[in-house]
C-alpha positions as a LaTeX table, in Angstrom:
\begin{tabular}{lrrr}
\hline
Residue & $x$ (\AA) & $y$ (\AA) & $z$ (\AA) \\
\hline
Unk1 & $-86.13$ & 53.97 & $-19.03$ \\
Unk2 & $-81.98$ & 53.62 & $-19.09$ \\
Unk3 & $-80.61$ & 53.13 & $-21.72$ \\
Unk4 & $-78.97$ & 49.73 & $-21.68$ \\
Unk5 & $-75.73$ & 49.51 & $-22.26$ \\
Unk6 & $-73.31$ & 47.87 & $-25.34$ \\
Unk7 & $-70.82$ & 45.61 & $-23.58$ \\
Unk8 & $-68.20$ & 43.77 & $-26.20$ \\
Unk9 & $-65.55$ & 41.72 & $-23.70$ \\
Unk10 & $-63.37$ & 39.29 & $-25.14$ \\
Unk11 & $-61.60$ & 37.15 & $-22.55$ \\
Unk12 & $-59.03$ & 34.81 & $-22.54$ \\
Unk13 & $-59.81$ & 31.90 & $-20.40$ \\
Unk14 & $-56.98$ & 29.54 & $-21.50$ \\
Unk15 & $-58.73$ & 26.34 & $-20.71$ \\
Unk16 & $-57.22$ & 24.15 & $-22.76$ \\
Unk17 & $-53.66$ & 24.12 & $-21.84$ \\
Unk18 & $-51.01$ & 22.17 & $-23.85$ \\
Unk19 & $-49.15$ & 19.46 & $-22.15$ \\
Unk20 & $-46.12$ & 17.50 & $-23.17$ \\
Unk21 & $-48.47$ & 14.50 & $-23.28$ \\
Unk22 & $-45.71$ & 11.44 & $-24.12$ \\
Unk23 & $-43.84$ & 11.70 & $-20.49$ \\
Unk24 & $-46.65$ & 12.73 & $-18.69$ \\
Unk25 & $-49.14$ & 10.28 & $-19.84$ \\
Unk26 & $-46.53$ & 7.34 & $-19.24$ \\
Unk27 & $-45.86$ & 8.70 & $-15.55$ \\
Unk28 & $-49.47$ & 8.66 & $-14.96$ \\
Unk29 & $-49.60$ & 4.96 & $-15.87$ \\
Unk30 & $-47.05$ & 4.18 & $-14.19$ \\
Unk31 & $-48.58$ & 5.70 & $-10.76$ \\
Unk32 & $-51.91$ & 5.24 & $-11.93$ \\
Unk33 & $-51.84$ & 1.56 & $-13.11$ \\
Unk34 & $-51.78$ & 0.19 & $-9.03$ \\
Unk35 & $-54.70$ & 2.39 & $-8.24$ \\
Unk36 & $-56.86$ & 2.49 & $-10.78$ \\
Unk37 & $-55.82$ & $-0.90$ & $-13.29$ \\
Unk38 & $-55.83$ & $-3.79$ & $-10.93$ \\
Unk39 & $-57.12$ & $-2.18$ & $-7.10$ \\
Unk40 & $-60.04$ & $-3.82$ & $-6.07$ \\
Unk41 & $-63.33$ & $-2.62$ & $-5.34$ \\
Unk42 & $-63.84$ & $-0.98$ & $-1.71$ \\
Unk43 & $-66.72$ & $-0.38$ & 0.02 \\
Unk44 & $-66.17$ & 2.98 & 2.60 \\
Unk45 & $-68.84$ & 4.17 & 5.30 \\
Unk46 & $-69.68$ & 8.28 & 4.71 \\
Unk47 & $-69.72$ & 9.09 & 8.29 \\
Unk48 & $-71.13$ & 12.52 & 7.70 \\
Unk49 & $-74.62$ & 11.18 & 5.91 \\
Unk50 & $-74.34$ & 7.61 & 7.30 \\
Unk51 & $-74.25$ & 5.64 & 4.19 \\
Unk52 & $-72.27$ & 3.43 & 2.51 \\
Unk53 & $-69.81$ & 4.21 & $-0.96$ \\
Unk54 & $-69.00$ & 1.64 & $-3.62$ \\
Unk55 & $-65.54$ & 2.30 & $-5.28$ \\
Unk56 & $-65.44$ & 0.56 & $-8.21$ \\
Unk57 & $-62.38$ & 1.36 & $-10.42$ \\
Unk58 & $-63.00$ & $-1.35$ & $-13.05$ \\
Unk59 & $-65.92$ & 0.60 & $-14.25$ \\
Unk60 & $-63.84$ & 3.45 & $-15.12$ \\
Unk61 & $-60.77$ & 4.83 & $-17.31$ \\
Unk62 & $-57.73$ & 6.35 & $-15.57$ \\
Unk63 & $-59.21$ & 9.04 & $-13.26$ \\
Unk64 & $-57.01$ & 11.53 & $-15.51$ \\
Unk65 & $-59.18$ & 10.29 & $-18.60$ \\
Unk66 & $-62.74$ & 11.36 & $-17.04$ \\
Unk67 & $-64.34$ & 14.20 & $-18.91$ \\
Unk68 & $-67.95$ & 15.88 & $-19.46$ \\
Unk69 & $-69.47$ & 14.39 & $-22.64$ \\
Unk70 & $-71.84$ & 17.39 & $-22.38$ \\
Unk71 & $-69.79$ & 20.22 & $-21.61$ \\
Unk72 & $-71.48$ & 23.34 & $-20.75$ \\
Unk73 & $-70.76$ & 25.62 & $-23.41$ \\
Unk74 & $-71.09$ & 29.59 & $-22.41$ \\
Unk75 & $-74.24$ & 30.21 & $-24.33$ \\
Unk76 & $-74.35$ & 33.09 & $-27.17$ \\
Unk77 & $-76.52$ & 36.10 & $-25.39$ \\
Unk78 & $-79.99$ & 36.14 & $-25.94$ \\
Unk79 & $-82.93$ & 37.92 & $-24.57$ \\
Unk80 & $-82.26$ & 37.46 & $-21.06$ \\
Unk81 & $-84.38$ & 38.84 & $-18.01$ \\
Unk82 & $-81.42$ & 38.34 & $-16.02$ \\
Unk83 & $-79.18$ & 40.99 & $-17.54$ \\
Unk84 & $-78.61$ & 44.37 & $-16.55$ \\
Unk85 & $-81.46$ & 46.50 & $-18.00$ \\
Unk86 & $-83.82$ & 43.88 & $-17.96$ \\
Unk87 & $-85.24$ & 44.10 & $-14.73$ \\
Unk88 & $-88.31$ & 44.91 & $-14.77$ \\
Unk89 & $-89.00$ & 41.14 & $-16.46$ \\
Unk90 & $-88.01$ & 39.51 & $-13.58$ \\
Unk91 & $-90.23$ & 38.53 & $-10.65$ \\
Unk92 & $-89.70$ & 41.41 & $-7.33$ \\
Unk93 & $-86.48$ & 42.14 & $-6.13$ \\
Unk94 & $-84.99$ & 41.84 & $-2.56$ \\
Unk95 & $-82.32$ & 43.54 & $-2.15$ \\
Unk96 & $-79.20$ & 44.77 & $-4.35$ \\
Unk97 & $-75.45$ & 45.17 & $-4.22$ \\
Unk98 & $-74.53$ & 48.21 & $-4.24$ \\
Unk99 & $-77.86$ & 49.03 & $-2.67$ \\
Unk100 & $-80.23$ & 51.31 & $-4.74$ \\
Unk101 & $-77.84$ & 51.33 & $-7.73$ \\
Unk102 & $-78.58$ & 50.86 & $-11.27$ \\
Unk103 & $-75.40$ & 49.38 & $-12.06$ \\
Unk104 & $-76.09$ & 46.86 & $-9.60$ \\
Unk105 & $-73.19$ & 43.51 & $-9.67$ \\
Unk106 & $-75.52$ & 40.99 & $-7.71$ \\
Unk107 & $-79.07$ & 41.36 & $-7.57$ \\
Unk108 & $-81.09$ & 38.58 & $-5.30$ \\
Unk109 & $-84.90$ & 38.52 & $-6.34$ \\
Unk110 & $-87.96$ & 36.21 & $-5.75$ \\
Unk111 & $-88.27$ & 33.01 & $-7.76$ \\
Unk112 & $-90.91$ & 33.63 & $-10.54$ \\
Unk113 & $-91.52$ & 29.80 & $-10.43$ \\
Unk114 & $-91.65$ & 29.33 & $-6.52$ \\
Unk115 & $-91.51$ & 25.96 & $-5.26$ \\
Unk116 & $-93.22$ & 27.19 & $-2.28$ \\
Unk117 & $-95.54$ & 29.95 & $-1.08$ \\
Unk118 & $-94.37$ & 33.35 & 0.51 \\
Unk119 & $-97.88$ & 34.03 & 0.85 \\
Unk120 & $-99.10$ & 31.35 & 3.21 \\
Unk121 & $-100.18$ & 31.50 & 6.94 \\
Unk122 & $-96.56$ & 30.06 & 8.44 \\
Unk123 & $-97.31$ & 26.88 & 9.95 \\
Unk124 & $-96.86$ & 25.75 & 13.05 \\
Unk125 & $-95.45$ & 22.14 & 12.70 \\
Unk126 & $-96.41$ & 19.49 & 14.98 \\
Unk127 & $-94.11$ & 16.63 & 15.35 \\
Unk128 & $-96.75$ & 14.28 & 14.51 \\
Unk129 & $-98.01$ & 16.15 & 11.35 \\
Unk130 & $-98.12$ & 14.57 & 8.36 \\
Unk131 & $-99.47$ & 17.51 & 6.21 \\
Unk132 & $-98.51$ & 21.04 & 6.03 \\
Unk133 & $-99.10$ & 24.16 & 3.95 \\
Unk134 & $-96.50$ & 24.96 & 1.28 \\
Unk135 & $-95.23$ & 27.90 & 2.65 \\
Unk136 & $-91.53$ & 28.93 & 2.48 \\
Unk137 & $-88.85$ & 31.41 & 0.18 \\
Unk138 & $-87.67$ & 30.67 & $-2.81$ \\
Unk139 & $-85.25$ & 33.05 & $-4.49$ \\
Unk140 & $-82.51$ & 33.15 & $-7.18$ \\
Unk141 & $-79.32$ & 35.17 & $-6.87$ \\
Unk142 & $-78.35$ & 36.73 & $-9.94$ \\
Unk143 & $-74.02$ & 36.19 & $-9.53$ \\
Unk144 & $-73.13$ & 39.19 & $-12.35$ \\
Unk145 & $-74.99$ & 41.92 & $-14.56$ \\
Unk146 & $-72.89$ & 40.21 & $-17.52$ \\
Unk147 & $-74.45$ & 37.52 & $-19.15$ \\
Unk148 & $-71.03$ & 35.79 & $-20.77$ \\
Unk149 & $-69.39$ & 35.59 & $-17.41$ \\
Unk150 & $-69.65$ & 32.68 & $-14.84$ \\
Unk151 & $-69.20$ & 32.65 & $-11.26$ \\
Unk152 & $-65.14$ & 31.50 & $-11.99$ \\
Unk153 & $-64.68$ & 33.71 & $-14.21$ \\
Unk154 & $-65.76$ & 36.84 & $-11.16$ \\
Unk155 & $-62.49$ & 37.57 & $-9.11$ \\
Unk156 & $-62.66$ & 36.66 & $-5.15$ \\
Unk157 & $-63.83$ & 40.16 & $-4.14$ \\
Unk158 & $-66.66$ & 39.57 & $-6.92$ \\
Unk159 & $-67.69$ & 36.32 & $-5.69$ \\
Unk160 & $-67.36$ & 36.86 & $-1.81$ \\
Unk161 & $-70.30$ & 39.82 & $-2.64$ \\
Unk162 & $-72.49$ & 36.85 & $-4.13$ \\
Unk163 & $-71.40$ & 34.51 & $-0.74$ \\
Unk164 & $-72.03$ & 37.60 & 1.70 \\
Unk165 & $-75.64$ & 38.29 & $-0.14$ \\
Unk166 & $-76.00$ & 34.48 & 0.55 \\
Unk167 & $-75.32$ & 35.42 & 4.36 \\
Unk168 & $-77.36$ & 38.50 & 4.48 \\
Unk169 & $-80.65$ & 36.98 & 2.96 \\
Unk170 & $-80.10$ & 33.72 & 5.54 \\
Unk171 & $-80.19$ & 36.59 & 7.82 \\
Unk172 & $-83.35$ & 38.23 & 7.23 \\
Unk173 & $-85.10$ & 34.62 & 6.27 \\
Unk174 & $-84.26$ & 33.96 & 10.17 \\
Unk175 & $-86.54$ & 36.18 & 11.01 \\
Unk176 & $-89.25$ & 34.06 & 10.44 \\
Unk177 & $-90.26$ & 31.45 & 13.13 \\
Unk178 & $-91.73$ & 29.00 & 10.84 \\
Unk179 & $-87.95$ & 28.85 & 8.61 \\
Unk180 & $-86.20$ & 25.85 & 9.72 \\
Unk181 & $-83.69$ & 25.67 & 7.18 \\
Unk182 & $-82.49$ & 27.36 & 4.37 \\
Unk183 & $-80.81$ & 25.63 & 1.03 \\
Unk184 & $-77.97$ & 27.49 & $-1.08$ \\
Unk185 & $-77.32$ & 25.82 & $-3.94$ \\
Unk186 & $-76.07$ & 26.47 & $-7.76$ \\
Unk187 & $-77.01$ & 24.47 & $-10.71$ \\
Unk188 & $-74.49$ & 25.02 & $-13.95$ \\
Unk189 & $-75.92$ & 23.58 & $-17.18$ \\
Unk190 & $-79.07$ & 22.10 & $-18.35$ \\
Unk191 & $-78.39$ & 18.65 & $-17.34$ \\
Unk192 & $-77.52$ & 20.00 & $-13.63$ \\
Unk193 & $-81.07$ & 21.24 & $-13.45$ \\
Unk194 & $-80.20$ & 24.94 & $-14.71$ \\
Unk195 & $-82.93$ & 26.48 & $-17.02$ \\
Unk196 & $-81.15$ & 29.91 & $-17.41$ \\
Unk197 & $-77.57$ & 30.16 & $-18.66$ \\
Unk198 & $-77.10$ & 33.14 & $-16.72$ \\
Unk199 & $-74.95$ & 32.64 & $-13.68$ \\
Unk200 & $-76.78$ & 32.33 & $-10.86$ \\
Unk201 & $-77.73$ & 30.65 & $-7.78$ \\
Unk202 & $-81.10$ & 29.72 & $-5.81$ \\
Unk203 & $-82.26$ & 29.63 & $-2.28$ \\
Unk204 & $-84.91$ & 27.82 & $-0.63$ \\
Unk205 & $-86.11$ & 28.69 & 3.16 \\
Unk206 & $-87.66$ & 25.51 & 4.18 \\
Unk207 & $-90.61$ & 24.66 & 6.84 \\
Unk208 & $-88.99$ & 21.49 & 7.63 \\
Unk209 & $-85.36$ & 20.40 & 8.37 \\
Unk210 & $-84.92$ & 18.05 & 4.89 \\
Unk211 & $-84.06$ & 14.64 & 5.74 \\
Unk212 & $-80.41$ & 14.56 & 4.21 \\
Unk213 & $-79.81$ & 17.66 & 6.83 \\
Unk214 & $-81.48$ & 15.16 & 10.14 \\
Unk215 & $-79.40$ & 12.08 & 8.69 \\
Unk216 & $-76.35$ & 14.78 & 8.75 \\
Unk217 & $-76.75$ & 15.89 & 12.26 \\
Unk218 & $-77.60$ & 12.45 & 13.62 \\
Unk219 & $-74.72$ & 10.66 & 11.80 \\
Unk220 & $-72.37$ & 13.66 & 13.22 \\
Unk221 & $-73.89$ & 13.89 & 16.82 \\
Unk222 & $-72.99$ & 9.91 & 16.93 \\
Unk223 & $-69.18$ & 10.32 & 15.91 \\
Unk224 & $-69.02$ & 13.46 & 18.43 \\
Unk225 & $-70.36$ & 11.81 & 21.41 \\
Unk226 & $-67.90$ & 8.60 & 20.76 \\
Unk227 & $-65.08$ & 10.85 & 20.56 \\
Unk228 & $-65.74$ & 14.38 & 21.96 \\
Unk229 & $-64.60$ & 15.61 & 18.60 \\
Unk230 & $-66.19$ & 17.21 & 15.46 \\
Unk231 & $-65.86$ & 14.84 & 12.57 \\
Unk232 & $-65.55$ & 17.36 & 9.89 \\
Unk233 & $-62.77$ & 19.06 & 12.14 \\
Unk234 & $-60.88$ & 15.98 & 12.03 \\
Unk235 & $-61.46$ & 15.50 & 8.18 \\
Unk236 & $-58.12$ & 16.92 & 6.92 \\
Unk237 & $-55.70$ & 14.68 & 5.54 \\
Unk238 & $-52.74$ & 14.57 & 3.37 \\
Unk239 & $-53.50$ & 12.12 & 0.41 \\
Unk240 & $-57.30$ & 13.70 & $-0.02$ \\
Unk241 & $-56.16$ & 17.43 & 0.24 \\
Unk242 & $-56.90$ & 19.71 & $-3.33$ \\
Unk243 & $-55.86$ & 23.14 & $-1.81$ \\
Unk244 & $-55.50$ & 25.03 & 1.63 \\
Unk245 & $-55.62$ & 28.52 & 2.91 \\
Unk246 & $-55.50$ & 30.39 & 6.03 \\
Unk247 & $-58.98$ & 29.74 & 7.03 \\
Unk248 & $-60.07$ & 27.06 & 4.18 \\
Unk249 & $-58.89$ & 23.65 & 2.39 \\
Unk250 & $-60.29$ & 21.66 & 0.10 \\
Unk251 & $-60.59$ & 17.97 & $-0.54$ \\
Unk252 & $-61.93$ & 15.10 & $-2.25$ \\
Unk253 & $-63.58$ & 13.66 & 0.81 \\
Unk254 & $-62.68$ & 9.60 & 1.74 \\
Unk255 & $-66.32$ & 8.38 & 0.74 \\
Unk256 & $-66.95$ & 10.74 & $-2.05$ \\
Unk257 & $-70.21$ & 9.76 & $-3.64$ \\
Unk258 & $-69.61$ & 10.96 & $-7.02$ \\
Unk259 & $-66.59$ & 11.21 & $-8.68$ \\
Unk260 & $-64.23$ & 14.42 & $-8.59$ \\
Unk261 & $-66.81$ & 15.44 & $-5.50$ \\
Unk262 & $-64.81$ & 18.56 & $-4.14$ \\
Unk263 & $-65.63$ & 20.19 & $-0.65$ \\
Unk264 & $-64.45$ & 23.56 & 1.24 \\
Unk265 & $-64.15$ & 23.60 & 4.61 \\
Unk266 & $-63.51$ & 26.20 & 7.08 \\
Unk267 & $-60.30$ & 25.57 & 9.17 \\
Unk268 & $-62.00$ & 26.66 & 12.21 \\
Unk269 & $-65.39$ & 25.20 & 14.24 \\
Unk270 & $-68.12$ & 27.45 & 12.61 \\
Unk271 & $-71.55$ & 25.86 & 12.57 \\
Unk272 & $-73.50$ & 28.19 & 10.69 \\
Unk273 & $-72.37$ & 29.40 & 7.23 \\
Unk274 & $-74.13$ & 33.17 & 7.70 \\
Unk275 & $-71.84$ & 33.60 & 10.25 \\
Unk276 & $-69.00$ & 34.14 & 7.46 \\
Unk277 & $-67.78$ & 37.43 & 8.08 \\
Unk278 & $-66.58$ & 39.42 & 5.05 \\
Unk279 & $-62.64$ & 39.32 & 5.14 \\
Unk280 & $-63.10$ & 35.75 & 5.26 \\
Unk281 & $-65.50$ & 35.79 & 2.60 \\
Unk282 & $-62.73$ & 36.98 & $-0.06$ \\
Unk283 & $-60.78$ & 34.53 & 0.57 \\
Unk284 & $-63.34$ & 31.21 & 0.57 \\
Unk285 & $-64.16$ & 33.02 & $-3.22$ \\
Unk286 & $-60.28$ & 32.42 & $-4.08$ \\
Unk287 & $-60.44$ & 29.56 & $-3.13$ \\
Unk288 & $-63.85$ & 28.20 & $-4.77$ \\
Unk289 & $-62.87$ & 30.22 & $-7.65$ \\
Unk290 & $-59.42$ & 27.82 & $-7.86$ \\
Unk291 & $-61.58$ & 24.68 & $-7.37$ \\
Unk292 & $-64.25$ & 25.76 & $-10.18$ \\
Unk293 & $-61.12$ & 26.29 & $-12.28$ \\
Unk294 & $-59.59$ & 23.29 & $-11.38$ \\
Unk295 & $-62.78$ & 21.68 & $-12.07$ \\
Unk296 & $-63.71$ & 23.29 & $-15.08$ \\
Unk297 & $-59.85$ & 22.50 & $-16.81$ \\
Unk298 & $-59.89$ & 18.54 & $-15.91$ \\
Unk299 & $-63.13$ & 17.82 & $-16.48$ \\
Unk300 & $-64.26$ & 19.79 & $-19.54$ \\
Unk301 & $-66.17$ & 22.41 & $-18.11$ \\
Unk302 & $-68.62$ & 20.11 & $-17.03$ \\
Unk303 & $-72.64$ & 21.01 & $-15.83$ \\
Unk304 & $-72.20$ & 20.85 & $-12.26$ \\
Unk305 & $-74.15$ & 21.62 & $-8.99$ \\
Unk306 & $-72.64$ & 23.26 & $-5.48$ \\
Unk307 & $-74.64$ & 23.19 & $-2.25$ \\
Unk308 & $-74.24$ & 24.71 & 1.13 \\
Unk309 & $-74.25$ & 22.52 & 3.89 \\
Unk310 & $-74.93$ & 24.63 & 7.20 \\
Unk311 & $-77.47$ & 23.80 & 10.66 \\
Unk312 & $-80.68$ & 24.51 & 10.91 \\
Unk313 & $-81.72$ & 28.13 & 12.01 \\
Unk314 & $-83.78$ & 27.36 & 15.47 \\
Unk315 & $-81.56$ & 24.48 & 17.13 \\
Unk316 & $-81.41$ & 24.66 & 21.19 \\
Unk317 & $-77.70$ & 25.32 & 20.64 \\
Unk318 & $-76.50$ & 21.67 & 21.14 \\
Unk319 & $-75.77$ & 21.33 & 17.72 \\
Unk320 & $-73.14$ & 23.78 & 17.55 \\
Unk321 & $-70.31$ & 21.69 & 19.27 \\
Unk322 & $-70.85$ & 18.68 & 16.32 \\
Unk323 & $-72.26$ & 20.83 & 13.02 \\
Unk324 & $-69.28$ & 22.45 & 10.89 \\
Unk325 & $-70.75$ & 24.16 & 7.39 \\
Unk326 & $-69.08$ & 22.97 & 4.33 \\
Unk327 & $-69.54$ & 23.85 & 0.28 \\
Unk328 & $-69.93$ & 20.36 & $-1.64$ \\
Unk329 & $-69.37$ & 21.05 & $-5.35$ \\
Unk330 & $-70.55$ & 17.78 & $-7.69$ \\
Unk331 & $-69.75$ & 17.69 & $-11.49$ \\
Unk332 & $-72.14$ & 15.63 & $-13.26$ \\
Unk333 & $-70.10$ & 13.09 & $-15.23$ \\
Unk334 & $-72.42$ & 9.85 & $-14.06$ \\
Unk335 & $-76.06$ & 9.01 & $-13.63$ \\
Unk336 & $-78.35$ & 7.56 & $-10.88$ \\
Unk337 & $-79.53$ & 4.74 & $-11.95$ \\
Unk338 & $-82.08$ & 2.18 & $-10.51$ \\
Unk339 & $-79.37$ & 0.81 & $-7.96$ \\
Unk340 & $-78.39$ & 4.26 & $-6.33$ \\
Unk341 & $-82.56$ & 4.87 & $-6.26$ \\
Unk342 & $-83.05$ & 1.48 & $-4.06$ \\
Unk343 & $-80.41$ & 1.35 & $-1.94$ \\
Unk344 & $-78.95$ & 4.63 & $-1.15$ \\
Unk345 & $-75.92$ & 3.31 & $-2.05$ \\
Unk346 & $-73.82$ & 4.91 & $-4.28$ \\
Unk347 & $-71.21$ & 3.87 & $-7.06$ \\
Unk348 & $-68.12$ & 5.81 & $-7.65$ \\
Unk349 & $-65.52$ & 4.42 & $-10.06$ \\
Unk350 & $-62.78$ & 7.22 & $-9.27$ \\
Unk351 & $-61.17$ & 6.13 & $-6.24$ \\
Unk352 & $-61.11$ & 9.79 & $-3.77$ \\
Unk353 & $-57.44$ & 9.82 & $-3.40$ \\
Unk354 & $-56.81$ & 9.78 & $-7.01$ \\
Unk355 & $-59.04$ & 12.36 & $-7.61$ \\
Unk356 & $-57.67$ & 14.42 & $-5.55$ \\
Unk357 & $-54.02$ & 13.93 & $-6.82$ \\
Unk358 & $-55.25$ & 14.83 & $-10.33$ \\
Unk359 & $-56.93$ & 17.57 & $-8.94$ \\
Unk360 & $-54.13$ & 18.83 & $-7.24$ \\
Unk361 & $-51.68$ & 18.45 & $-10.19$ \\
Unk362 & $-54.09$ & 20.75 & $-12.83$ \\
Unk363 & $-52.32$ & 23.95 & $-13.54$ \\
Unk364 & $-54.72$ & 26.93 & $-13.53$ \\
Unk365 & $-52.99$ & 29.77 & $-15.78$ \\
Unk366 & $-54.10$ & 33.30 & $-15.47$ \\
Unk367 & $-56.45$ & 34.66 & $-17.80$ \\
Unk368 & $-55.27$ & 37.19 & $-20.09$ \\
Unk369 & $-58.16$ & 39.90 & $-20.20$ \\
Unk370 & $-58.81$ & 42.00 & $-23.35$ \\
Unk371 & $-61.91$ & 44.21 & $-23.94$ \\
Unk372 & $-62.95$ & 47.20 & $-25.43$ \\
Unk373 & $-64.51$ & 49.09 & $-22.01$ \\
Unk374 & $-64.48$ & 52.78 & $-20.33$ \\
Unk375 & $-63.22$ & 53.16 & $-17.00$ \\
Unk376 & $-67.03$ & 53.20 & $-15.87$ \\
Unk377 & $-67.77$ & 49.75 & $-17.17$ \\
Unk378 & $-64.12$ & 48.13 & $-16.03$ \\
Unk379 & $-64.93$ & 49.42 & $-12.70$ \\
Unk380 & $-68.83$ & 47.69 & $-12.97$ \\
Unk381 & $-67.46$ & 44.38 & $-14.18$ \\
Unk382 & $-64.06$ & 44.16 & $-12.25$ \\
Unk383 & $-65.04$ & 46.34 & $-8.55$ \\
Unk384 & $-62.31$ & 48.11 & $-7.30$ \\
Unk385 & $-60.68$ & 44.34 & $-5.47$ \\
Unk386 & $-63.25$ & 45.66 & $-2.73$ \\
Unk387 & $-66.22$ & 43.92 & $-1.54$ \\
Unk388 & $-69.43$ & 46.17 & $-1.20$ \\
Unk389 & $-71.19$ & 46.75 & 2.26 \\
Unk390 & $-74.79$ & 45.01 & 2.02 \\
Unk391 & $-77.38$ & 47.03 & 2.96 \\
Unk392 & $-79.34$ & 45.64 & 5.97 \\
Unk393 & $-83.18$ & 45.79 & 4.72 \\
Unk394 & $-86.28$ & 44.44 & 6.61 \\
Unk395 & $-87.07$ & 40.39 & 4.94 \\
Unk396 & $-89.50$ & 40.48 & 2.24 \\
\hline
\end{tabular}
C-alpha cells in the first residue's frame, strides 16, 4: 500500500480583519437606523417558489451585527476516510480527477449511507402512483485530498474541477430513464446537516421531480407566459447586487427567505447547470469562492448549506425558454420554528437590500500562504491555475 504522505500547511486566512470601528460603526447607524431601527415590517411575494416572505426588522440587530453563535471551527485532523490514503474505507468510487491517479484532488464516490437504492429495478412512474421503489444515486464529492482545507479556501481553477465533476456525474446519471432530477448540494457544519468535517458535497439522482423543483417551474412558467420573459433573467438589480462578472452576479434576492441568502446567477439564459462548460466554470469558482469569503468574514464562518437549482433531466423542451439554473447559498443563523412548518411562510428579520449592502462593503484580503511543502505536494494542493480534463467513464 502507498505510503501516505506527512502534510504540515500553515495558512493565513486573515478572517478577522481590524476596522477603525468608532467612524464606521456611527456611519452605519446613521444609514442603518431608517432601514433597520424604525422600517416597518413588509410582506414580499418570492415569485420564483410562489410563496410569501415576512421581513421583520424589529426582531433583529443592525444587519451588520448578525453573526454565527456556532461558528464552524476547521476541525483538528482525525482519522478520516476521506483523506488521501484512506480510500479504501470509503464506500466504491466513481470516477477521479486526474483520472487513475493516486494523487487524486477530487474524488466523487457512492454514499456509504444511501438514501436510496442503486440496486433497484428503475421504476416506471405512473402519474397516478402513490408508491414507488426507492431507487435512485446518492453520492458524495470529496472537494480536496487535504483535510484542513475548505472549498474557499481551493483557488477558482480548484473549485471549477469540483463544479465540472458536478457536471460530468449529472451527465452520466442522465443516462438513466428512470432519473428525473438530480440534487447538488453542500452542507458545512454539524448544525447544517454535515456529519464529516471534510469538505465535501453530495448528490442525489431522484425518481421524482421534488415538489420545491414543480412549485419552481410552475411559479416561473406563470411569470413567463404574462410577460414573454424569464424571471430570473430579469432579476438583476442595483440595490440587491453582491458582485458581478462577465458571465455571473450575485445577489441577495428581493424575497430572500433567510437572512444573508446569497445566489449566483449566470448572465446568460442557460437552463441546465451541466451545461457549464469549463472556461466558464473557473470563473463561477471566483466568484463563489468571493461570496463564501464574503460570507464566511461577516458572518463568523457560519455552518451553512449551498444547493443547485437546475431543470429536470427529461422535460419535452418547453421548459427551457422559462428555467435559468442558479447556486442558492444559506448560512444558518435562524431556526424553523412551528410558524415556518405551518404556513410555508417564512420570517426574515434582515431586510435583502441591507444585506446585500453589507455584503458588498466586506473587504476580502488575500491570504498570505506559508507551508513547509516540495514542489510535488505544492503542485497537488495548488494545480498548476489549470483545470483537469474529466475523464468520460460509463455511469456506475
Amino acid at each position: 500500500m502507498r505510503k501516505q504522505k506527512e502534510w504540515k500547511i500553515r495558512i493565513r486566512l486573515e478572517d478577522k480583519v481590524d476596522v477603525e470601528v468608532s467612524d464606521q460603526r456611527e456611519e452605519e447607524r446613521k444609514t442603518m437606523a431608517s432601514s433597520s431601527g424604525k422600517r416597518n415590517p413588509e410582506v414580499r411575494k418570492d415569485a420564483v417558489w410562489n410563496r410569501w416572505v415576512i421581513f421583520s426588522p424589529a426582531r433583529a440587530k443592525r444587519p451588520s451585527d448578525f453573526k454565527s453563535k456556532s461558528p464552524t471551527d476547521p476541525n483538528p485532523k482525525q482519522h478520516c476516510p476521506f483523506c488521501i490514503g484512506h480510500e479504501h474505507e470509503c464506500a466504491p468510487e466513481i470516477f477521479r480527477v486526474p483520472p487513475r491517479d493516486p494523487d487524486w484532488k477530487i474524488r466523487v464516490i457512492q454514499n456509504l449511507y444511501p438514501a436510496l437504492s442503486r440496486d433497484l429495478p428503475e421504476p416506471q412512474l405512473a402519474s397516478s402512483a402513490s408508491v414507488i421503489d426507492g431507487f435512485g444515486f446518492h453520492d458524495v464529492v470529496i472537494e480536496t485530498p487535504l483535510h484542513p482545507l475548505q472549498l474557499c479556501d481551493l483557488s477558482p481553477p480548484d473549485i471549477a474541477n469540483v463544479l465540472l465533476a458536478y457536471t460530468e456525474r449529472i451527465r452520466q446519471l442522465a443516462c438513466h430513464d428512470a432519473v428525473q432530477y438530480v440534487q447538488v448540494f453542500k452542507n458545512h457544519g454539524a448544525s447544517a446537516g454535515a456529519s464529516m468535517s471534510h469538505s465535501h458535497s453530495q448528490m442525489m439522482a431522484l425518481p421524482i421531480i421534488p415538489p420545491n423543483v414543480s412549485a419552481r417551474l410552475a411559479s416561473m412558467k406563470d411569470h413567463f407566459e404574462q410577460t414573454g420573459k424569464c424571471f430570473i433573467c430579469e432579476i438583476q438589480r442595483e440595490d440587491l447586487l453582491i458582485d458581478s462578472s462577465t458571465n455571473f452576479f450575485s445577489l441577495v434576492p428581493f424575497a430572500a427567505s433567510f437572512p444573508f441568502e446569497i445566489w449566483i446567477v449566470p448572465q446568460y439564459h442557460s437552463a441546465h447547470f451541466h451545461e457549464l462548460d469549463a472556461e466558464k466554470a473557473v470563473e463561477l469558482g471566483g466568484l463563489l469562492k468571493l461570496m463564501l469569503r464574503k460570507m464566511s468574514l461577516q458572518l463568523n464562518n457560519p455552518p451553512f448549506n449551498y444547493m443547485i437549482h437546475t431543470s429536470p433531466l427529461h422535460g419535452n423542451g418547453s421548459e427551457l425558454a422559462y428555467t435559468h439554473w442558479f447556486i442558492q447559498i444559506i448560512p444558518q443563523l435562524i431556526g424553523i420554528a412551528g410558524f415556518e412548518l405551518g404556513t410555508g411562510c417564512y420570517i426574515n428579520p434582515v431586510f435583502p437590500e441591507d444585506a446585500a449592502k453589507v455584503l458588498r462593503e466586506v473587504k476580502v484580503p488575500e491570504f498570505i500562504e506559508k507551508t513547509i511543502m516540495s514542489k510535488e505536494e505544492r503542485q497537488l494542493l495548488f494545480g498548476k491555475g489549470t483545470f483537469c480534463r474529466l475523464m468520460h467513464q460509463e455511469p456506475k
